[in-house]
PyMOL commands that place a pseudoatom at each C-alpha (Angstrom):
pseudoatom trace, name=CA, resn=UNK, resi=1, chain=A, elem=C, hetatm=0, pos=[72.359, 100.129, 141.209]
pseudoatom trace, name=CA, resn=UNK, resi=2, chain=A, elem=C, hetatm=0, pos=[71.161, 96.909, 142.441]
pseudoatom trace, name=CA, resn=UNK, resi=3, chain=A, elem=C, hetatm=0, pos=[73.352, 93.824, 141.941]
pseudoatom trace, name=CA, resn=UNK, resi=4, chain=A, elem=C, hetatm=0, pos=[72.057, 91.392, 139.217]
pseudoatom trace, name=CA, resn=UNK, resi=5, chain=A, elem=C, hetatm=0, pos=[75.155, 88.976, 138.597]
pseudoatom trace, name=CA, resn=UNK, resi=6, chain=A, elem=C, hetatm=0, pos=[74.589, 87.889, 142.020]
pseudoatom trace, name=CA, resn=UNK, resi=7, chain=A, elem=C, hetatm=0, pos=[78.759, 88.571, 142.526]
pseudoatom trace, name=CA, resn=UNK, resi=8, chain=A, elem=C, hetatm=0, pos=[77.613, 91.025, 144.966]
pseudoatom trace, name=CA, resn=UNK, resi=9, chain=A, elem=C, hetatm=0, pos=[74.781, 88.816, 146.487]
pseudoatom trace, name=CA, resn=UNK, resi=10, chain=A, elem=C, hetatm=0, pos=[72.246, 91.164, 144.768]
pseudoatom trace, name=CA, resn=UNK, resi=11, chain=A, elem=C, hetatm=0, pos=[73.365, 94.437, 147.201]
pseudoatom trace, name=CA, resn=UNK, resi=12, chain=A, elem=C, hetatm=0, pos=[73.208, 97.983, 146.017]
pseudoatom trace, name=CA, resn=UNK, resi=13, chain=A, elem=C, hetatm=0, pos=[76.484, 98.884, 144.225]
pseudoatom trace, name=CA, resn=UNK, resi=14, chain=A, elem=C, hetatm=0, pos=[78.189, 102.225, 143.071]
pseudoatom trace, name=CA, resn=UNK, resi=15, chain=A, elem=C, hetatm=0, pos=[81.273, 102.328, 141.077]
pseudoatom trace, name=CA, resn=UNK, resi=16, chain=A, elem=C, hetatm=0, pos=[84.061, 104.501, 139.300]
pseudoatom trace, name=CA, resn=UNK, resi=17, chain=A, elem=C, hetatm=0, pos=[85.731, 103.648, 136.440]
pseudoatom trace, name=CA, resn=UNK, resi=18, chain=A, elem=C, hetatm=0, pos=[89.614, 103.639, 136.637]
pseudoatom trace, name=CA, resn=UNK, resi=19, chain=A, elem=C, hetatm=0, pos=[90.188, 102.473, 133.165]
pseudoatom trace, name=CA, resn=UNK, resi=20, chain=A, elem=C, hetatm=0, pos=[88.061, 101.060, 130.138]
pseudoatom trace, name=CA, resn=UNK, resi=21, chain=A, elem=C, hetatm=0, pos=[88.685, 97.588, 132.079]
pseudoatom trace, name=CA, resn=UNK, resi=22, chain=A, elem=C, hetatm=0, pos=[89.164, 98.556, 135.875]
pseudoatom trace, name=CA, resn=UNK, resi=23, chain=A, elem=C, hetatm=0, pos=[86.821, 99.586, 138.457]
pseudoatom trace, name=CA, resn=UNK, resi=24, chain=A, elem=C, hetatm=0, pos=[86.556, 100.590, 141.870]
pseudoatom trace, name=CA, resn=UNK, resi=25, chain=A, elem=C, hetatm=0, pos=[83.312, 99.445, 143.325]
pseudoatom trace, name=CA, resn=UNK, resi=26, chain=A, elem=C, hetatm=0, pos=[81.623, 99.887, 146.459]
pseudoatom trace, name=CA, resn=UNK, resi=27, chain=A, elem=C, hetatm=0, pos=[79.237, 97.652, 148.065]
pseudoatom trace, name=CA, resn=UNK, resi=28, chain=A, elem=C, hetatm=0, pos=[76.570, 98.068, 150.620]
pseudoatom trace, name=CA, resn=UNK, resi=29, chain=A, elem=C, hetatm=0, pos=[75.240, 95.404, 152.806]
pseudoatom trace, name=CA, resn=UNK, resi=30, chain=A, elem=C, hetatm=0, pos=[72.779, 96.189, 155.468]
pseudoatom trace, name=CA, resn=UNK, resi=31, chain=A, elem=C, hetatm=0, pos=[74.664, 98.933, 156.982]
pseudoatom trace, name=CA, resn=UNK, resi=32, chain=A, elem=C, hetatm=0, pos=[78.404, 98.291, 156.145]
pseudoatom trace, name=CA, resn=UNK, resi=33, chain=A, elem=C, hetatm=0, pos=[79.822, 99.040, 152.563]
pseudoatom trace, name=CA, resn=UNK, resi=34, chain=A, elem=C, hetatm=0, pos=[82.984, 97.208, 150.970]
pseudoatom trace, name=CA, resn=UNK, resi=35, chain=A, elem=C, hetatm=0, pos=[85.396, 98.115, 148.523]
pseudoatom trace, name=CA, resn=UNK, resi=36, chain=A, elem=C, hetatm=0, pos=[86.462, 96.421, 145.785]
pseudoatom trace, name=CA, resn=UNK, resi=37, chain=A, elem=C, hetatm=0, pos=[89.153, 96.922, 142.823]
pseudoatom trace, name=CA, resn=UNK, resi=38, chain=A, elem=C, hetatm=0, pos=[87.977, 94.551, 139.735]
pseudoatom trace, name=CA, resn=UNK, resi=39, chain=A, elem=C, hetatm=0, pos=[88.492, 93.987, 136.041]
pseudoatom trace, name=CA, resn=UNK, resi=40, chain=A, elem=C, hetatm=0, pos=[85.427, 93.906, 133.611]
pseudoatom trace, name=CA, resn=UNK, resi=41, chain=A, elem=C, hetatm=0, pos=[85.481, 93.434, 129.283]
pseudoatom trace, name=CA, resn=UNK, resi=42, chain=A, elem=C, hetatm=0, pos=[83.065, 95.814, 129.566]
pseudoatom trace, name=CA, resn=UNK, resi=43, chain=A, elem=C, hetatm=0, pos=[81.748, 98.995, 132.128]
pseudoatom trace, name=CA, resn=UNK, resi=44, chain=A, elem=C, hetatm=0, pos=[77.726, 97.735, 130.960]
pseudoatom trace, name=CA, resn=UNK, resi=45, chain=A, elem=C, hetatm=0, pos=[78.427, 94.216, 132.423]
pseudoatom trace, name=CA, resn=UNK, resi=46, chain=A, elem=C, hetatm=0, pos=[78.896, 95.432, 136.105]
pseudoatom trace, name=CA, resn=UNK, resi=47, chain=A, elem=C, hetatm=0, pos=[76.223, 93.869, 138.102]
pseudoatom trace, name=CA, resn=UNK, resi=48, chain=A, elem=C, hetatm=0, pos=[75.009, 92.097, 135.198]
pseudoatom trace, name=CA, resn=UNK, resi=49, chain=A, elem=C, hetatm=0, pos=[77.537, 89.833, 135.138]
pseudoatom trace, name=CA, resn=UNK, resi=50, chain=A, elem=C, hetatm=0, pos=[80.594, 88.431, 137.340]
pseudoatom trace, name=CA, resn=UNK, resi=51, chain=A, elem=C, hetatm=0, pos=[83.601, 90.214, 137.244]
pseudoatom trace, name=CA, resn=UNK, resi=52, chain=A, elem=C, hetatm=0, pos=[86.749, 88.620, 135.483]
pseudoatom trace, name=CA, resn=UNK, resi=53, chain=A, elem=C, hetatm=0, pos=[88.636, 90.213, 138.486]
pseudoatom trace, name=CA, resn=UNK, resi=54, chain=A, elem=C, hetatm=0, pos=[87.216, 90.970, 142.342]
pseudoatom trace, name=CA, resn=UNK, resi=55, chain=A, elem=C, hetatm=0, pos=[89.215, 91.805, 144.905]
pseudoatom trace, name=CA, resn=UNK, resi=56, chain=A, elem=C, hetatm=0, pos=[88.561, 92.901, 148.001]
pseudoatom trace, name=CA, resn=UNK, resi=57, chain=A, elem=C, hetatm=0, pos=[89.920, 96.084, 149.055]
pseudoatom trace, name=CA, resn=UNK, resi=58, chain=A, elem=C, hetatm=0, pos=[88.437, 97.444, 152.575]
pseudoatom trace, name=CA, resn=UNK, resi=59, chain=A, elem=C, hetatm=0, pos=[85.889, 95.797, 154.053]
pseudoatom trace, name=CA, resn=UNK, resi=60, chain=A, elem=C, hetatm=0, pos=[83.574, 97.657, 156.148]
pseudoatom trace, name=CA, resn=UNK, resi=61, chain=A, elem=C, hetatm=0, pos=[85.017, 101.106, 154.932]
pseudoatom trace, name=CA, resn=UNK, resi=62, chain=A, elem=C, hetatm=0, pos=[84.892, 103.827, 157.480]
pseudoatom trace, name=CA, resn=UNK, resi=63, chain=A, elem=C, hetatm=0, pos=[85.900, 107.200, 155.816]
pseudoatom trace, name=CA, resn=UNK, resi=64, chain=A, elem=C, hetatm=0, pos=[87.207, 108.368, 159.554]
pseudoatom trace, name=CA, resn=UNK, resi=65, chain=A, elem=C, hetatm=0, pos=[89.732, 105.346, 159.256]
pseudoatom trace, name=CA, resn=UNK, resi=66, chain=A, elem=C, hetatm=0, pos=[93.163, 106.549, 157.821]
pseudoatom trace, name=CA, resn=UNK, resi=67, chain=A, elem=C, hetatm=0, pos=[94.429, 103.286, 156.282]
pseudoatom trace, name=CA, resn=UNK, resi=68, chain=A, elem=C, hetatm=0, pos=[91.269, 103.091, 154.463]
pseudoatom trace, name=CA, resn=UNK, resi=69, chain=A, elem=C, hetatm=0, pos=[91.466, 106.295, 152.928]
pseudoatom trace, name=CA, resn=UNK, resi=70, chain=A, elem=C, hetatm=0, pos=[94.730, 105.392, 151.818]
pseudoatom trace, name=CA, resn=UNK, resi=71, chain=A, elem=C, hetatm=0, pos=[93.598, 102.366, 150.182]
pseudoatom trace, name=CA, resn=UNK, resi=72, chain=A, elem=C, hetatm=0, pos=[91.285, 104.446, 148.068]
pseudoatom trace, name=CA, resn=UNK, resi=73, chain=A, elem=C, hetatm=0, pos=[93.402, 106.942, 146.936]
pseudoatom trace, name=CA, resn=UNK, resi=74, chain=A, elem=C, hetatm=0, pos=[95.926, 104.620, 146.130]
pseudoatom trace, name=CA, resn=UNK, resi=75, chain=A, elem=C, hetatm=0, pos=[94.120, 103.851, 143.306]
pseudoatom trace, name=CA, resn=UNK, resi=76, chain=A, elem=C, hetatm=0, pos=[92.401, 106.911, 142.611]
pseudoatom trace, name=CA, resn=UNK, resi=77, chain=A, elem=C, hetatm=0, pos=[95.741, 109.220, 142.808]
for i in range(1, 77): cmd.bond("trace and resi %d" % i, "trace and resi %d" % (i + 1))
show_as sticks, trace
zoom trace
């Protein structure tokens, strides 16, 4: 989905949903993506509207690159 809140600097944006309020979300920009752990009030606000918590995870994620792996499934289990 593209990025409307402009938290993302209008970029494409995919997420999962760890919890009604917490979200893994991964950015791409040009060629690169980032990941991100935040906190919305609501799963229908992401990329509609800025997120009450953003933080970046990994930034240009490489799935060949252990440590980011690890990052992920930190939070996915």
């Amino acid at each position: 989905m593209k990025d409307q809140s402009n938290a993302f600097n209008g970029n494409e944006i995919s997420f999962t949903e760890l919890n009604s309020e917490h979200f893994l979300i991964f950015e791409k920009e040009q060629d690169v993506f980032n990941l991100y752990v935040s906190k919305y009030s609501k799963k229908s606000d992401i990329g509609n509207k800025p997120a009450e918590i953003l933080e970046l995870l990994v930034s240009d994620y490489d799935m060949s690159n252990p440590e980011h792996r690890i990052a992920l499934r930190r939070y996915l289990g």
